[in-house]
C-alpha positions in Angstrom: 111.7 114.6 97.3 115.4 115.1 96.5 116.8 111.5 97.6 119.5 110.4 98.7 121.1 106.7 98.6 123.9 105.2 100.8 125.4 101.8 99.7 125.1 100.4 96.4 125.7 96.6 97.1 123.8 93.7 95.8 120.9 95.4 97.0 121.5 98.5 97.8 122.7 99.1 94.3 119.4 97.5 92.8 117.0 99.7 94.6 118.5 102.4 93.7 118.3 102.0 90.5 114.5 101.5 91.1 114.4 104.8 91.8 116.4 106.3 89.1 114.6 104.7 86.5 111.3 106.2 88.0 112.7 109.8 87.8 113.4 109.8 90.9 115.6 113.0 91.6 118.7 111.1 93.3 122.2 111.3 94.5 124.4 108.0 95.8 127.2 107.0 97.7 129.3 103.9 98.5 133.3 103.0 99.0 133.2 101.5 95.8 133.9 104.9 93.5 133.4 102.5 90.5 129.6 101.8 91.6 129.4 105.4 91.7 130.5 106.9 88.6 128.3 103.9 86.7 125.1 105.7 88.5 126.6 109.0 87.8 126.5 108.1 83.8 123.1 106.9 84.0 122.0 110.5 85.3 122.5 110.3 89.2 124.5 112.8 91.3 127.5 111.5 93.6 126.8 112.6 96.7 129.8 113.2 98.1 129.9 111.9 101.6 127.0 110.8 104.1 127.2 113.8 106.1 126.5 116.2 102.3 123.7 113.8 101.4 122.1 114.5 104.6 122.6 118.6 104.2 121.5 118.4 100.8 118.4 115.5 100.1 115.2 115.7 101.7 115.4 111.8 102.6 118.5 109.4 103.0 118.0 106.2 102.0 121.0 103.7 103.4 121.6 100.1 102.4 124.5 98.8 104.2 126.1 95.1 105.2 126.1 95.6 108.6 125.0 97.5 112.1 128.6 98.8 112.2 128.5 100.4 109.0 125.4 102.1 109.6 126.6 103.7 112.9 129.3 104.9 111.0 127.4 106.7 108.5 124.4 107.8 111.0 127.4 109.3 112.8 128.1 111.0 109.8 124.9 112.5 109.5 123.6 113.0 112.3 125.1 116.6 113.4 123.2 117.7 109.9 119.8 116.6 110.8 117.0 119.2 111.0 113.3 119.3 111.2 111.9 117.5 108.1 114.9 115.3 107.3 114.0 111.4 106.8 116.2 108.9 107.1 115.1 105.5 105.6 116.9 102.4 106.9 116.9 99.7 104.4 119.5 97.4 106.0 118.7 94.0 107.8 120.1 95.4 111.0 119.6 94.3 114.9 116.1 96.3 116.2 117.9 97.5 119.3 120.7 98.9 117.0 117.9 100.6 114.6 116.0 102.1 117.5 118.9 103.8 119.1 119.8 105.2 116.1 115.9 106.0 115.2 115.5 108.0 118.6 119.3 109.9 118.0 117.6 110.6 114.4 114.6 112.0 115.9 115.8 113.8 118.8 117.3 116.5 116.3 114.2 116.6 114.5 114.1 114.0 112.1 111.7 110.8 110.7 113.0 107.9 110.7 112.4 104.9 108.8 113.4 101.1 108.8 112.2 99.5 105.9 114.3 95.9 104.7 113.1 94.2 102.3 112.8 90.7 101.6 112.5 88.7 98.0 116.0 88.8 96.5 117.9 90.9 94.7 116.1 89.7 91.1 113.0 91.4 92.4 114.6 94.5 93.8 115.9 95.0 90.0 112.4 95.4 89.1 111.0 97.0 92.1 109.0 94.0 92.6 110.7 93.5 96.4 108.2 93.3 99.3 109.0 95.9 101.7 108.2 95.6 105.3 108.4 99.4 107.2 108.8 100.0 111.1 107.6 103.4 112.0 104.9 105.9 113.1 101.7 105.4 111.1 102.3 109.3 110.0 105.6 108.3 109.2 104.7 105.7 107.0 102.2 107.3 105.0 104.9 110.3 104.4 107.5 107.8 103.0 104.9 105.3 101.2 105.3 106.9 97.8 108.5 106.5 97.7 108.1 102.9 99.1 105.7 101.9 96.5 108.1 102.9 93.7 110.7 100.6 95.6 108.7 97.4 96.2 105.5 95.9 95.2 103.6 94.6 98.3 104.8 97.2 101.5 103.3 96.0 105.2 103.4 98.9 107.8 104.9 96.5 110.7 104.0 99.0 113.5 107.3 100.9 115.5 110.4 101.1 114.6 112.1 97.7 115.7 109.2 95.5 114.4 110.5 95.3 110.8 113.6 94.4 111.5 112.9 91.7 114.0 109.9 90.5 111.0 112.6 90.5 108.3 115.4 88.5 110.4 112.8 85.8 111.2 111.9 85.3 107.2 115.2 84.9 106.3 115.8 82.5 109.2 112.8 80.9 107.3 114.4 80.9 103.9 117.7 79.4 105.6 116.4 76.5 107.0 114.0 75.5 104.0 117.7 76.4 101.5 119.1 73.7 103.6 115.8 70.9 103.7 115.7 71.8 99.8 119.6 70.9 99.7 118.9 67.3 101.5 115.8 66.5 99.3 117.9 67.0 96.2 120.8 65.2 97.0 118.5 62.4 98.7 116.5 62.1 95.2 119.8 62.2 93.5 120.9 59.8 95.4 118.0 57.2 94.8 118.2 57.8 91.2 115.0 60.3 90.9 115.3 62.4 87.9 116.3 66.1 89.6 114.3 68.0 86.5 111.3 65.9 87.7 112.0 67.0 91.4 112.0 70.1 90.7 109.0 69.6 89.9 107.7 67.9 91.9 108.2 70.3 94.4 107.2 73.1 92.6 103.3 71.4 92.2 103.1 70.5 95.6 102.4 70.9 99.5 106.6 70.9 99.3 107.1 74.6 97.5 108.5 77.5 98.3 109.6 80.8 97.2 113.6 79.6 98.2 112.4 76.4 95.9 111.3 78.2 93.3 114.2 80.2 93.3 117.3 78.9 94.7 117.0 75.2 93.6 116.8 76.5 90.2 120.3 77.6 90.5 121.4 75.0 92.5 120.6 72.5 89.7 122.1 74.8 87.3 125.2 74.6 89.3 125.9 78.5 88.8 124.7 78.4 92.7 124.8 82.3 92.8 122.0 84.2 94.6 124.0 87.0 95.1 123.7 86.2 98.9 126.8 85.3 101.0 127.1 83.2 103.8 128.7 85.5 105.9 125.4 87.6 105.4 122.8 84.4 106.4 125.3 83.8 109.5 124.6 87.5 110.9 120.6 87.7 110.1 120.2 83.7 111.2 122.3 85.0 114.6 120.3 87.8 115.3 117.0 85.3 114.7 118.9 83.2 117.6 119.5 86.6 119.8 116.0 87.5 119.8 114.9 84.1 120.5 117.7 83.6 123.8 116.4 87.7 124.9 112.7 86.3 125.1 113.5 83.0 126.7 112.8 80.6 123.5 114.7 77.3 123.6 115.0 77.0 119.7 116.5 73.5 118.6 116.7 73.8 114.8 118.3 77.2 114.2 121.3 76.3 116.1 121.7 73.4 113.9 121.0 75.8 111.3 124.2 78.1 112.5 126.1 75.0 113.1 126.1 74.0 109.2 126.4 77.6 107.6 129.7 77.8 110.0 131.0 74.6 108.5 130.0 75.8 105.0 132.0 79.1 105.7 135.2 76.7 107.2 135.0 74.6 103.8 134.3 77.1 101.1 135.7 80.8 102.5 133.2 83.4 104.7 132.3 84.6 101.8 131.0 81.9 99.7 127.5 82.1 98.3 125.2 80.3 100.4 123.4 77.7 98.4 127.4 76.2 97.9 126.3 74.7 101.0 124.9 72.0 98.7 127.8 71.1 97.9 128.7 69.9 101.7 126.1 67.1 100.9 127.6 66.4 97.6 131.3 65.2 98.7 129.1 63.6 101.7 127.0 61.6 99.6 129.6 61.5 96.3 127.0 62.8 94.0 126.3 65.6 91.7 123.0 67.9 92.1 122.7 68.9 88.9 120.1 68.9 85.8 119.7 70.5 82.7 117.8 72.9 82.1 118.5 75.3 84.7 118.8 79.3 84.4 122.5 80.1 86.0 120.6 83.4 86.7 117.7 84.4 88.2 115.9 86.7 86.5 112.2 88.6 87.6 109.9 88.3 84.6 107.1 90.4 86.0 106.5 93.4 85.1 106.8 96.5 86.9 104.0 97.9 88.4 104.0 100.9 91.3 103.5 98.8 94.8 101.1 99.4 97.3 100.2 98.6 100.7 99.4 95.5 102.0 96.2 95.0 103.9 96.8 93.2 107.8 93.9 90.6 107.7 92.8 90.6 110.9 91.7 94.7 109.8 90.6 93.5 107.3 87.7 91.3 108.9 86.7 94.3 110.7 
């Protein structure tokens, strides 16, 4: 299929190039001209605008920060749909937002898609991302070889809303264990544990995570960089909360949780990279989390290898 690809951020930019590498016949677009002419020389077309991509590609792919901006360019589009178009929505986005635009999408003939992804952005350089994809069953298996050269493990989450409201609860998750990882290393630091014997520590125990095995890395490196802002963790761990206060759940933590990433953003700017909030328990505590050692990037050293779906246990046991 002809593809097209709207937003080439941190993510966006990554996947695509997922698909380019794997001869994927593809045109992009972004704001950022820059990010489109270096896809251009590595054999992409520009697309133009949203509203050509959807006239010319048989599926649009869109990647963008935020359920404004993907109005915006679904408004684009949409007077270009026709009967066989797909749009795949690969955006952590609100599942009320995603539906509406799904069922605008469809109404003029269309499939539509939404498909986040969840794993960072060193595993969407390899195509190693997990992929979690809201949609008709028909749907799904229409779009899943495109998926599987996008992500490694891909779970059909049932209809479109479901993926979205999966993916804003994992990184919920991966917030609130960033910020019990940030008090255990500053805790050991502070009662003169070894951090490189933390780490691992952690690592070998009931006490890991992916977030540890990833994040604390750079943390202790003191690069602190995961490519993942804090304005970005405020709107996915805020749409966690809506969901919750829409089905009558009286959370306790992730308001705490929203209450610290708002008074990283008021220290270190909206945009600061969100495992700086470490360094709120530094100045606290007047230590320094840091070890040698360390990669000040993280980098995905398995290998490629074409995804495929992943199995729901409970069919499983069937």
């Amino acid at each position: 299929m002809k593809t097209g690809f709207v937003g080439l951020g941190n993510v966006g930019g990554k996947l695509a190039g997922s698909l380019l590498r794997n001869g994927v016949t593809l045109s992009v677009h972004d704001l950022d001209a820059g990010l489109v002419a270096g896809f251009v020389a590595r054999g992409a077309a520009a697309g133009g605008s949203p509203a050509e991509m959807m006239k010319d590609c048989d599926v649009v792919i869109t990647c963008l920060p935020s359920p404004a901006a993907c109005d915006a360019v679904m408004q684009e589009m949409l007077p270009h749909v026709s009967d066989g178009k797909i749009w795949i929505e690969m955006s952590t986005t609100d599942e009320a937002e995603v539906r509406r635009l799904a069922s605008a999408f469809e109404a003029r003939g269309g499939l539509a898609m939404e498909c986040p992804v969840s794993g960072g952005c060193h595993r969407a350089d390899t195509g190693n991302i997990s992929i979690f994809a809201g949609g008709s069953r028909a749907g799904f298996d229409r779009v899943l070889p495109l998926l599987t050269i996008l992500g490694r493990r891909v779970l059909h989450t049932g209809e479109i809303g479901t993926a979205s409201t999966l993916k804003v609860m994992t990184n919920y998750l991966a917030t609130a264990n960033l910020l019990t990882l940030c008090e255990a290393l500053t805790v050991m630091k502070a009662a003169g544990i070894d951090l490189a014997v933390t780490y691992e520590a952690i690592r070998i125990s009931s006490g890991t995570s992916f977030v540890h095995e990833t994040e604390s890395q750079l943390i202790l490196s003191g690069n602190r960089d995961v490519n993942f802002t804090m304005d970005l963790v405020l709107k996915d761990v805020g749409l966690f909360q809506e969901i919750a206060e829409r089905n009558d759940v009286p959370l306790e933590l992730s308001p705490e949780v929203i209450r610290i990433m708002k008074d990283g953003q008021a220290r270190y700017g909206a945009r600061a990279q969100s495992d700086q909030i470490i360094e709120r328990l530094e100045e606290a505590a007047g230590v320094s989390v840091l070890a040698d050692g360390f990669p000040t990037e993280l980098i995905d050293d398995e290998p490629e290898e074409r995804g495929h779906e992943v199995t729901i246990r409970k069919l499983a046991a069937e």
